[in-house]
C-alpha atoms as an extended CHARMM CRD file, in Angstrom:
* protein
*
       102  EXT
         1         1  UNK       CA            118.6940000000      100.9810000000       25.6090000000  PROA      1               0.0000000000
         2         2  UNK       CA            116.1030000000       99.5330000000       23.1060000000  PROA      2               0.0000000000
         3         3  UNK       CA            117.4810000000       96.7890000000       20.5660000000  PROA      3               0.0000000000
         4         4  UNK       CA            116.9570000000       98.4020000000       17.1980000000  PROA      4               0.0000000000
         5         5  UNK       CA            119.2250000000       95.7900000000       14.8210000000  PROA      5               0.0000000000
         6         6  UNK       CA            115.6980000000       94.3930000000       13.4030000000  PROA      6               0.0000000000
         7         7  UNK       CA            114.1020000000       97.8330000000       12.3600000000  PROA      7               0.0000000000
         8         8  UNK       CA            115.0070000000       98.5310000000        8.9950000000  PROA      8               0.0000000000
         9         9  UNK       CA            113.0910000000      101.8490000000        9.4370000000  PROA      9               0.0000000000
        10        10  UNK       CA            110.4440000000      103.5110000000       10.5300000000  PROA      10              0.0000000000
        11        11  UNK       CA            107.1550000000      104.8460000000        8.2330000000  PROA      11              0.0000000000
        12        12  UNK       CA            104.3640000000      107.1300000000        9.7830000000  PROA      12              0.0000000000
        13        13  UNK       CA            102.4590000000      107.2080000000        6.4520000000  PROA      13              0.0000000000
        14        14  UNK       CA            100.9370000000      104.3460000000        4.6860000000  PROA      14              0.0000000000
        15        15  UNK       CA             98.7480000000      104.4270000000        1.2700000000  PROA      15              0.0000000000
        16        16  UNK       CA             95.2510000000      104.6950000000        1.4480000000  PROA      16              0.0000000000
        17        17  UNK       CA             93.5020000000      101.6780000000        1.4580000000  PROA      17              0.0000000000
        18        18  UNK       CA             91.1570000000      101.2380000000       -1.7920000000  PROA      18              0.0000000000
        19        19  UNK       CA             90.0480000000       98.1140000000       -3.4940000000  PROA      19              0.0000000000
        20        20  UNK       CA             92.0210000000       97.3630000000       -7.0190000000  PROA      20              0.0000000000
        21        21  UNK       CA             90.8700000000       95.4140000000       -9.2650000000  PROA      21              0.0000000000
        22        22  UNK       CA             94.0850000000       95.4890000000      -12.1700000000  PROA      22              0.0000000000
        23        23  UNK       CA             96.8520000000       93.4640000000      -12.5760000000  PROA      23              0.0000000000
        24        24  UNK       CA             99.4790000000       96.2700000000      -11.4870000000  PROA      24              0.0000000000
        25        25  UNK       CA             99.6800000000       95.0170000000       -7.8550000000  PROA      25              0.0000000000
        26        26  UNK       CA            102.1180000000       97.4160000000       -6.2330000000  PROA      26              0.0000000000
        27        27  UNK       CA            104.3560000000       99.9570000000       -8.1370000000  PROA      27              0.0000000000
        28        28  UNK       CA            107.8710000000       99.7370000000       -7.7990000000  PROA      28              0.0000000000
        29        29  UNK       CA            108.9460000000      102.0220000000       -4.5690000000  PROA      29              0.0000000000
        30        30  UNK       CA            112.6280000000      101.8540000000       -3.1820000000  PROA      30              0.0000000000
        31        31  UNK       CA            111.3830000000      103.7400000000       -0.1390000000  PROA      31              0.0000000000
        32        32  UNK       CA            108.9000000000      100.9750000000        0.8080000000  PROA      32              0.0000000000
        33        33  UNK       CA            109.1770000000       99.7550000000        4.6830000000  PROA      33              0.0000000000
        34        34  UNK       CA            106.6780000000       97.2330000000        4.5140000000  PROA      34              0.0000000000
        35        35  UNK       CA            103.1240000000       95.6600000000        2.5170000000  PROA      35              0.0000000000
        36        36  UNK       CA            100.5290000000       93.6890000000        2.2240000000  PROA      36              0.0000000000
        37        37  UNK       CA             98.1810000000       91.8910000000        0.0540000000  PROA      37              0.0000000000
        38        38  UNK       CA             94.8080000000       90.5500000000        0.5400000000  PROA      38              0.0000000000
        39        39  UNK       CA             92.4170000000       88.8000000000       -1.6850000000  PROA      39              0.0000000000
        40        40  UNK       CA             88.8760000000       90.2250000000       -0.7420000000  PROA      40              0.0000000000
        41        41  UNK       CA             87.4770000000       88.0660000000       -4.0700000000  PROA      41              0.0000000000
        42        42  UNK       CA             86.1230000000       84.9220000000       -4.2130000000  PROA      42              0.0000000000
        43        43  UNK       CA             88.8560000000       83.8080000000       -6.8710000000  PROA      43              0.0000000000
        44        44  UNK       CA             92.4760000000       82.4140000000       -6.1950000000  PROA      44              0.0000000000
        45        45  UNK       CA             94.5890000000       85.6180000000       -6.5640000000  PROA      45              0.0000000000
        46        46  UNK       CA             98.2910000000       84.8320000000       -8.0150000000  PROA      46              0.0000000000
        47        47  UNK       CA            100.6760000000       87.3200000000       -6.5110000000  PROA      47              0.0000000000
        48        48  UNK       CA            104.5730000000       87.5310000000       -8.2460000000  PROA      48              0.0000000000
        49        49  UNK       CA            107.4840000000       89.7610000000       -6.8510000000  PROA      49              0.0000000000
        50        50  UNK       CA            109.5600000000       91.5560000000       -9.7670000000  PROA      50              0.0000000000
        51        51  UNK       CA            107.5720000000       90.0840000000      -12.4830000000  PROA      51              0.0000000000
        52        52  UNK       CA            104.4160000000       89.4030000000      -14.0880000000  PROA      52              0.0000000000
        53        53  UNK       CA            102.2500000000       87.3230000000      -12.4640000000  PROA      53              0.0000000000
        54        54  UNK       CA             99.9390000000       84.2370000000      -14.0480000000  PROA      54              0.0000000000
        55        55  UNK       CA             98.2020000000       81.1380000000      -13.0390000000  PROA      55              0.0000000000
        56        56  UNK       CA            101.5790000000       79.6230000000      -14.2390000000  PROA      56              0.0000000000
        57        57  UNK       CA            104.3270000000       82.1820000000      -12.9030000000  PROA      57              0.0000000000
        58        58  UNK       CA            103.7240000000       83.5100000000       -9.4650000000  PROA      58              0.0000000000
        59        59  UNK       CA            105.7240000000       83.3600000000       -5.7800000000  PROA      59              0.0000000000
        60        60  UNK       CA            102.2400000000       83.2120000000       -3.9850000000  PROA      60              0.0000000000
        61        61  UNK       CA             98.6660000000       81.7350000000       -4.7740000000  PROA      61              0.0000000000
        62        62  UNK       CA             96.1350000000       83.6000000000       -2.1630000000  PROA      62              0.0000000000
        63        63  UNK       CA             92.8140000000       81.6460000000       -1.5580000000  PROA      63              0.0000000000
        64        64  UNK       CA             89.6460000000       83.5960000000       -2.2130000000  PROA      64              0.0000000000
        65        65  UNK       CA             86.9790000000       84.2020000000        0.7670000000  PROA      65              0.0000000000
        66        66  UNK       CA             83.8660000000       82.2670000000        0.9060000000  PROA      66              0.0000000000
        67        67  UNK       CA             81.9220000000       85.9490000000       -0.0590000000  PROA      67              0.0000000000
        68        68  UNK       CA             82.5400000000       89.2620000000       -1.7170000000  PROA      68              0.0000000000
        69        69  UNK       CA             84.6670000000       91.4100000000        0.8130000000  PROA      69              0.0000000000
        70        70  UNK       CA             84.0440000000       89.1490000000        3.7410000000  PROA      70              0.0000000000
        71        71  UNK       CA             87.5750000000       89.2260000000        5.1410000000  PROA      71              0.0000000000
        72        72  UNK       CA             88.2760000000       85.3450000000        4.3460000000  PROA      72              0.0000000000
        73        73  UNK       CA             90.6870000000       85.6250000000        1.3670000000  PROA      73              0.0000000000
        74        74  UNK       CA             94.5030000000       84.5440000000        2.3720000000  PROA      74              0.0000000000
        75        75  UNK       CA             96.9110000000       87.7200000000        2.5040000000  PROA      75              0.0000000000
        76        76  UNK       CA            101.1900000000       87.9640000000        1.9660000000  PROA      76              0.0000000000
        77        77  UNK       CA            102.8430000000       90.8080000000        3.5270000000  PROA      77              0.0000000000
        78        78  UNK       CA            106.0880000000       91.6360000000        4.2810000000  PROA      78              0.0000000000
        79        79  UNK       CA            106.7510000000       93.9970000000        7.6370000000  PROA      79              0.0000000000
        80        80  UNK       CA            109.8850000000       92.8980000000        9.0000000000  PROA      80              0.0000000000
        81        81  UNK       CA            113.3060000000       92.2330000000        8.1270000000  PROA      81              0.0000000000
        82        82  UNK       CA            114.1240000000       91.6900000000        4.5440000000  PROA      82              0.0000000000
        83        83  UNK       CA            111.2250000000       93.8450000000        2.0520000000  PROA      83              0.0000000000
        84        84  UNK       CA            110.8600000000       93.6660000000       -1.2530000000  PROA      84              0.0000000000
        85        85  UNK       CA            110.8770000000       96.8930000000       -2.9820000000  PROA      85              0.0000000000
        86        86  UNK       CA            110.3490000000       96.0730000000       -6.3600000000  PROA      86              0.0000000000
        87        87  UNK       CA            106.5620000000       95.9500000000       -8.4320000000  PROA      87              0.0000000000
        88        88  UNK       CA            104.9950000000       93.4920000000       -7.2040000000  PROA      88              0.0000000000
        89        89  UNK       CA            101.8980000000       91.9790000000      -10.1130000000  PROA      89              0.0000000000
        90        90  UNK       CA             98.8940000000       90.1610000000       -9.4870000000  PROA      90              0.0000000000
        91        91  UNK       CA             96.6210000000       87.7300000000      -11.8100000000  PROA      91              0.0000000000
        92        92  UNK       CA             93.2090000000       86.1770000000      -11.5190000000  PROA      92              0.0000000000
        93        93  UNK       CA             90.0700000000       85.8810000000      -12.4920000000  PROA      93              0.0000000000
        94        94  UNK       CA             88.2750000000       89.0750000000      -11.8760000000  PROA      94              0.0000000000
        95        95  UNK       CA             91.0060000000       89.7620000000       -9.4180000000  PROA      95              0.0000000000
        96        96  UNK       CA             89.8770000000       91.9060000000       -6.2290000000  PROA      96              0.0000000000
        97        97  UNK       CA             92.2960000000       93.0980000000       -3.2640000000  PROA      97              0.0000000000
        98        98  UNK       CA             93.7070000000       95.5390000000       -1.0860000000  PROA      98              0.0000000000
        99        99  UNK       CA             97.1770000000       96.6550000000       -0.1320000000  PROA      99              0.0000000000
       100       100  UNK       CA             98.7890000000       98.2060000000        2.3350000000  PROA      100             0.0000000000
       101       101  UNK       CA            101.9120000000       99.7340000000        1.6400000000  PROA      101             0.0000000000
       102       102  UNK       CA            104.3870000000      101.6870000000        3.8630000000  PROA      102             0.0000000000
């Protein structure tokens, strides 16, 4: 028999993908399994969990990528184990990113 005590649960749906540019992050969702966030600008993205994020007040700071959309900004995510369900804000300047939510 399969260990199972690390799934928390199981999602066959996630969001669909879209690039945001507002400060709303992700929505508050008790159902949420797992997510992601990725800066795809070229500015320091400041990511806070349960609050409202700043260049002062923020849990993570994700580097921007050398170029627009080029797949080198830093990402956060949280799959496994203990999730955070609650809204999750963003700050920048000219923030740009893309989450994945589950």
């Amino acid at each position: 028999m399969a260990d199972v005590t690390a799934i928390i649960c199981s999602k066959k749906l996630a969001n669909t993908p879209s690039i945001l540019t507002d400060t709303t992050g992700i929505p508050e969702n008790v159902n949420r399994g797992g997510w992601s966030i990725q800066n795809v600008g070229t500015n320091p993205l400041y990511v806070c969990l349960g609050g409202t994020a700043s260049s002062t007040v923020f849990h993570f700071v994700l580097k921007g990528g050398t170029g627009d959309s080029d797949g080198n900004g830093a990402m956060v995510a949280q799959t496994t184990g203990t999730v955070f369900t609650g809204a999750i804000s963003v700050a920048g300047t000219t923030p740009k990113y893309v989450v994945m939510e589950l």
